[in-house]
N, C-alpha and C positions, 0 to 999 in steps of 0.2 A: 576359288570356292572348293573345298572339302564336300564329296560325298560318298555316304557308305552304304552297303547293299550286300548282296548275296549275287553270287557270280551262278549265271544259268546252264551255263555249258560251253565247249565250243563247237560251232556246226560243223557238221561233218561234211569233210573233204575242203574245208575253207582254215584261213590262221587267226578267225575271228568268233567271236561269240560278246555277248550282253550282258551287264550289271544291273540288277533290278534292285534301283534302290529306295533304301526304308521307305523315304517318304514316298512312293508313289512315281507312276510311269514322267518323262519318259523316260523308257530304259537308256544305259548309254553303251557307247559300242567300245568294245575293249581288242585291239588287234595286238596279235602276240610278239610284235615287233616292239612294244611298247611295255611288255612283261620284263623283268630281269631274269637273264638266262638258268639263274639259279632258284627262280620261286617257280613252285608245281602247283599249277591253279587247276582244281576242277570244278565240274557242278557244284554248289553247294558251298561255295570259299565263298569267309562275308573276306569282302575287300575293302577301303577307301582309294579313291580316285580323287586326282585334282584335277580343276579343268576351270578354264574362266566361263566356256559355257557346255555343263554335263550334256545339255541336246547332242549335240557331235562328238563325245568322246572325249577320254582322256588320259591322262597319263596314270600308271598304277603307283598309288601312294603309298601308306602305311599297312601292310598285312596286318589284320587280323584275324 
């Protein structure tokens, strides 16, 4: 499953932060191990994620 959203931040002092996506909570959790070394994601980055289930997380898909 494809979901898109707007990337919240990442908290500080941790390698992780949240995608809040379009359709509504829950948010999903995005760890920067899971980023490609070469995309600069902050606040405010709409992303897609793939994931079989967005509740726990996923992998980062197609930048938008």
């Amino acid at each position: 499953m494809q979901v898109e959203g707007m990337f919240s931040g990442w908290k500080e002092g941790t390698r992780y932060g949240f995608i809040v996506p379009d359709g509504g909570p829950p948010n999903i959790f995005l760890h920067m191990d899971d980023v490609p070394s070469q995309a600069r994601i902050e606040a405010g980055t709409r992303l897609a994620v793939r994931s079989r289930n967005p509740a726990i997380g996923g992998r980062l898909g197609n930048l938008g």
